[in-house]
N, C-alpha and C positions, 0 to 999 in steps of 0.2 A: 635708245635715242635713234632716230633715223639719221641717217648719212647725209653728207652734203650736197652729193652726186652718185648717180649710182642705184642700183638695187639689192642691198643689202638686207640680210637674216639682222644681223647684229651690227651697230657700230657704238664702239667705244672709246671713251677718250682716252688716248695713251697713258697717260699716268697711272690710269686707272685698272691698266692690263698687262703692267712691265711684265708679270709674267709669261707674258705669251711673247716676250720678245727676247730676241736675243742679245746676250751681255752688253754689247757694245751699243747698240740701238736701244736697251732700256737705261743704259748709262745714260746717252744723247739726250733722250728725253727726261728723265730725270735732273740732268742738270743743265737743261735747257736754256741758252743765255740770249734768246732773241726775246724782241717788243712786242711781236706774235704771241701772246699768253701760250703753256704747252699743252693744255687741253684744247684747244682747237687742233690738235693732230690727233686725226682718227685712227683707230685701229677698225679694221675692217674682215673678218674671216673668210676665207676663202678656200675652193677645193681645189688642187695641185690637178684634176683632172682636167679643169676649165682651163688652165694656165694659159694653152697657148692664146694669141691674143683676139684674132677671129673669134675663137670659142668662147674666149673670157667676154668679150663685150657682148655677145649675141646672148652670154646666160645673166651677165650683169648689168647692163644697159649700154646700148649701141653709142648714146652719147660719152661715153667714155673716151670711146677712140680720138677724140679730139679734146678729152680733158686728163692724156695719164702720158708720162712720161716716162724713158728706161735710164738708166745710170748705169754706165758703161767705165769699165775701169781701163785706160790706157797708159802708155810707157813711152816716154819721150826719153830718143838717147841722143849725146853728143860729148864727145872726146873720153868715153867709155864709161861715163854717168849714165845712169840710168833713174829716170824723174817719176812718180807712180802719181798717176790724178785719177778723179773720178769726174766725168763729165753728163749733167743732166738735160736732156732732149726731149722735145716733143717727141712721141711714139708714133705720132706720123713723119717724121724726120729723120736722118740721118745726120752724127753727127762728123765733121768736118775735120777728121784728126789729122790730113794733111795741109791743114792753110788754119783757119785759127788754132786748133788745137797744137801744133808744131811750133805757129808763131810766139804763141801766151808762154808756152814751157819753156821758149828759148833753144828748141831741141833744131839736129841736124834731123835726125828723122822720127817719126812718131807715125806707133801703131798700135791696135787694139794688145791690152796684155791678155796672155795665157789665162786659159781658164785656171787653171793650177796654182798662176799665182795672186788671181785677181779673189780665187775664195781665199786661198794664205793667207794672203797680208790684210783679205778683210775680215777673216773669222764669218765671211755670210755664204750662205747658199746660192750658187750659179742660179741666177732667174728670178733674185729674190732681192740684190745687191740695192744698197738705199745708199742716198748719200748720208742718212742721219747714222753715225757712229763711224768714221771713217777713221784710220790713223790724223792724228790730230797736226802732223807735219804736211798732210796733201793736200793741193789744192782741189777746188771744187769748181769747175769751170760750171756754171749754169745760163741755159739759152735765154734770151730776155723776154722770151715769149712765155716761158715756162713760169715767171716771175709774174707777168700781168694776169694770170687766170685766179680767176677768186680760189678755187681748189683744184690740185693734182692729185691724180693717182699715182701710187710712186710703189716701188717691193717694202718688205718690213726688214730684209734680211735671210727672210725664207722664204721656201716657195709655198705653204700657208700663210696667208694674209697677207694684207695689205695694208699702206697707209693712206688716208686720206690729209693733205695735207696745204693749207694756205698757202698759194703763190709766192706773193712777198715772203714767207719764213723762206724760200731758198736762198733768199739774198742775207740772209740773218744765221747762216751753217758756217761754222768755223770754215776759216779759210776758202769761201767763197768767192769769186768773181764772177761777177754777171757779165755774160757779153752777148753784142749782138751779132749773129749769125752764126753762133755755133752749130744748131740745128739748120741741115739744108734742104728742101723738101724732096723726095722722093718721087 
């Protein structure tokens, strides 16, 4: 099948390729409880050599850069909780973890989490982190930009492949809230 965006060798519909994904992400997909049918989330292959993002879009198509997002794991602390979210941003964007993201968690202070504990507690690959398979207690803060594009680029989990994945399914990921101006332009 050809991809929805993008210039892809291969795209396949998740269900179709749990194998290529990791536990927790062929979980998500498998038991996929959004309106978004879960074949419409693409798996996409990819070479870890293109990764970085300059690279990745100039090998896979330059419109990308305006159609893929990063999902960043951050740690909101207050009165010595410590709160673990996953937040999804335009990849042209930066996102805002001391004003909304600090606000949303209720936190005193909030910052990006450790790499160390951001693959821990997600079981994915630095570079690769999706919000699809996330501890099932964390929220998913999603930019509302990220929501209205017909399809996102998002990681699978690893730093091979990717997903292609409908807008509106981020509002439909357990424990999502969509807001505006998480992502702030760069």
């Amino acid at each position: 099948m050809d991809a929805p965006i993008g210039h892809f060798d291969e795209a396949t519909p998740a269900p179709d390729c749990l194998d290529e994904l990791i536990g927790p992400v062929a979980d998500a997909v498998r038991n996929w409880p959004g309106s978004v049918p879960a074949d419409q989330i693409i798996y996409v292959e990819t070479d870890p050599q293109w990764a970085d993002t300059a690279v990745f879009v100039e090998h896979y198509g330059r419109e990308l850069l305006e159609q893929s997002a990063n999902c960043v794991v951050v740690a909101g602390k207050r009165g010595g909780e410590t709160t673990l979210a996953a937040c999804v941003a335009l990849s042209t964007t930066r996102v805002d973890v001391n004003g909304v993201v600090r606000r949303q968690l209720g936190a005193r202070k909030a910052s990006f989490a450790a790499m160390d504990t951001a693959t821990g507690e997600t079981g994915m690959e630095y570079g690769g982190i999706t919000p699809l398979g996330l501890p099932g207690d964390w929220p998913v803060l999603v930019d509302s930009a990220v929501v209205d594009l017909p399809y996102v680029l998002v990681g699978s989990g690893r730093r091979r492949g990717k997903l292609l994945v409908p807008g509106e399914a981020f509002a439909e990921i357990p424990g999502a809230v969509v807001l505006e101006g998480l992502g702030v332009a760069v």
